[in-house]
N, C-alpha and C positions, 0 to 999 in steps of 0.2 A: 335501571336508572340509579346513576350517585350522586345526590345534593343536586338532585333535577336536570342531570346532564347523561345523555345516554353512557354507559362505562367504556365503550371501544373509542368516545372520543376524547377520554382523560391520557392516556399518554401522549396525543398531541399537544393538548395543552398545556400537558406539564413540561414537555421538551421545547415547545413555542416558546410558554414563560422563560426558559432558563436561555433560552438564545439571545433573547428580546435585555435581560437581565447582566450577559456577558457583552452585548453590545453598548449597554449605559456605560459600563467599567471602563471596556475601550474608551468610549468618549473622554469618560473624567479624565481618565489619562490622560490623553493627549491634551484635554485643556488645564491641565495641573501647574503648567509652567515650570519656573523654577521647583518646585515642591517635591517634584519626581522626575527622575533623571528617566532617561527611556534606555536599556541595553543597545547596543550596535553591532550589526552584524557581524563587520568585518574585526574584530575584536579577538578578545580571548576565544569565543565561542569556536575559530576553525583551528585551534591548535588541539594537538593530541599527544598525548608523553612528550612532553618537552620540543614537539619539532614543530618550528615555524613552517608551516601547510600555505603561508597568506603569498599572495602573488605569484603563485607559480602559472611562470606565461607557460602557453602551448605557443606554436608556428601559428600562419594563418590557415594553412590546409589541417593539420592537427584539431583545431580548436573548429574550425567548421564542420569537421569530420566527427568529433565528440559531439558536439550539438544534435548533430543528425540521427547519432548513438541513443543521446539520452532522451531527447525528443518521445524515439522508438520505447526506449525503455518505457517511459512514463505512461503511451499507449498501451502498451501490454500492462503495465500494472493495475493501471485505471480499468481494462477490462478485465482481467482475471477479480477484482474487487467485486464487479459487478454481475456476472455472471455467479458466484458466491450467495451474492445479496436477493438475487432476482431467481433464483434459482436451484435454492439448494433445499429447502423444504421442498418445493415441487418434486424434485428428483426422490427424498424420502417417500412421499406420498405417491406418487404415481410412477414411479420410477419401479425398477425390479424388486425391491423391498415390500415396496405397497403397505408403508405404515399405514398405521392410523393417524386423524390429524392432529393428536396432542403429542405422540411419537414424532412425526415429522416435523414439527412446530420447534421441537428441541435442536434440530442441525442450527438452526438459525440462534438459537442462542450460546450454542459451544462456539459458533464462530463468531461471535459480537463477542462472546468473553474473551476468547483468543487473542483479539485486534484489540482491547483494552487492557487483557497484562502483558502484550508485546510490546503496545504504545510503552508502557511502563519501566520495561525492560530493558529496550532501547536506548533511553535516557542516560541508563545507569550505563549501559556497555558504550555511550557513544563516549563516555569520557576515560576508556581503557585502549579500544580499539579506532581503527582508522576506518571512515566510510568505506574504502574499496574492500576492506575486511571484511567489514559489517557486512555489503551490499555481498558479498561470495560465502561467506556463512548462511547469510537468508538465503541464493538461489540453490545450496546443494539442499535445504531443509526444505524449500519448496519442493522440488525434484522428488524428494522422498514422502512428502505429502500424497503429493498425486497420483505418484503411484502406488501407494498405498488406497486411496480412494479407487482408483481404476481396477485395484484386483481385489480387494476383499469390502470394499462400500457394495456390492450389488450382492455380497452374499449374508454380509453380518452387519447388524443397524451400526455394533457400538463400531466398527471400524469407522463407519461414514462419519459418526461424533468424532472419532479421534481425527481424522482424514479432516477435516473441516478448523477440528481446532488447531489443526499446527499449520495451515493454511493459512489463518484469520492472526493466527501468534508471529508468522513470518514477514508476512504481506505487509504487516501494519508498519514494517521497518522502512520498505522501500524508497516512500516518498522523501521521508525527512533524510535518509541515508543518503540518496541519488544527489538532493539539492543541495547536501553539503559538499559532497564530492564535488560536481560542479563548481561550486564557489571557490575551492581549493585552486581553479584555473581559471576563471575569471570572474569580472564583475557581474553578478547577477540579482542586483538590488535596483537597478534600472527599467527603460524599456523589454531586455531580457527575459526578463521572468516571468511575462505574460508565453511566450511560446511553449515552457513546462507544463501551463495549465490548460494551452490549446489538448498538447499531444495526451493530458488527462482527462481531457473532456471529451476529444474525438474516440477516446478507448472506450471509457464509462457509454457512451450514444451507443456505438457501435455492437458491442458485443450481446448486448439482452436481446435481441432481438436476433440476433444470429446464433444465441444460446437457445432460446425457442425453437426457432425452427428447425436446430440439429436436435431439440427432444422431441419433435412430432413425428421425427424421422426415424429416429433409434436414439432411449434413452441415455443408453450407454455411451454412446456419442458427445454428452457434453464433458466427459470427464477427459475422452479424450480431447476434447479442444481445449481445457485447462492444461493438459501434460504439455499439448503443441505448443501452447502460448507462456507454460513457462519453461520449456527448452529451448523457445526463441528467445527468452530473458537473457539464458545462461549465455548464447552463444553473444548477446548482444553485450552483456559484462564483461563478457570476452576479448570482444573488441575492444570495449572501454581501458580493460586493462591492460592493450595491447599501444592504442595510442598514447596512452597517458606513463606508459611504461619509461623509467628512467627519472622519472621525478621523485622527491625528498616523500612523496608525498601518495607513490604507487604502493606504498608495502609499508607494515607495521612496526 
């Protein structure tokens, strides 16, 4: 007990408070008025080294075809995410390693470190490099993640820490990469932008649940469905960088 409150339920309420805390902020904002300008999307924010990125049309078969692309992408992102989050201390602890559980307990937080100085680092590179960069930089470092988890996580703990951190350090680029790219070819501040967070929700549902029951089946099995789902990534960049290819806006 701390200050009369069991202790396993203080980090919700510290994270409850601080959500509850950034949602007042929003508010004032928006009712600041004149007082505070609000940034705009379509703005400085899509240029990169000097080259206007803003309206670059696709065709209508191009642009329905990228949809359907990054849709996929956002799927696999959202479940590689999850499968990480829902599943990687298990794999330490009951998996071929068989830590102990304050040993296991640690994958979970080189990967939560990972995804907050990649969030960090992202920032900084998104205003050197062009998303299609960004997003083909992150899927060869994913690639080497995995397989680094898939041959040396089931023989040596620290690989599974390092295999986790550059997983959580890559990943965390994805979203905000993917979404810029998009906007780079159309409007996506509309009706739009709800179908990016369908194809990330249907990922996130999907996979914990089909990451269980490939470990009740053979541990080793969820690593390789991490390697599957991101060399379905690559090849899906692939495409991306295939229809989008010829624009101001394909290459750095």
């Amino acid at each position: 007990m701390v200050h009369g409150v069991q202790s396993i339920a203080w980090p919700f309420i510290i994270s409850g408070s601080w959500c509850v805390l950034v949602s007042v902020g929003f508010l004032l904002l928006s009712q600041a008025g004149g007082l505070v300008t609000m940034p705009q999307f379509y703005d400085e924010n899509t240029n990169t080294k000097g080259k206007d990125c803003r309206a670059v049309k696709l065709t209508f078969f191009k642009k329905r075809l990228f949809l359907v692309l990054i849709v996929l992408f956002f799927a696999l992102s959202g479940a590689v995410v999850r499968v990480f989050q829902s599943m990687a201390m298990t794999f330490g602890m009951c998996g071929p390693l068989q830590l102990e559980s304050h040993l296991a307990a640690v994958t979970d937080s080189f990967y939560s470190t990972g995804m907050c100085v990649g969030r960090l680092a992202s920032i900084l590179l998104a205003t050197r490099l062009l998303p299609s960069t960004l997003l083909a930089v992150c899927m060869a470092a994913c690639t080497l993640g995995a397989c680094i988890l898939l041959i040396l996580a089931p023989i040596y703990h620290i690989s599974l820490y390092i295999g986790v951190a550059i997983m959580g350090f890559f990943v965390s680029w994805q979203f905000g990469t993917a979404f810029s790219w998009t906007s780079q070819h159309m409007n996506i501040t509309g009706r739009l932008s709800s179908i990016f967070f369908i194809g990330l929700g249907v990922g996130s549902l999907a996979s914990p649940p089909l990451a269980g029951w490939i470990f009740l089946l053979e541990p080793l099995g969820v690593l390789w469905l991490v390697l599957a789902m991101v060399l379905l990534q690559v090849v899906t960049v692939a495409g991306m960088w295939t229809v989008t290819r010829g624009s101001p806006c394909s290459s750095s």
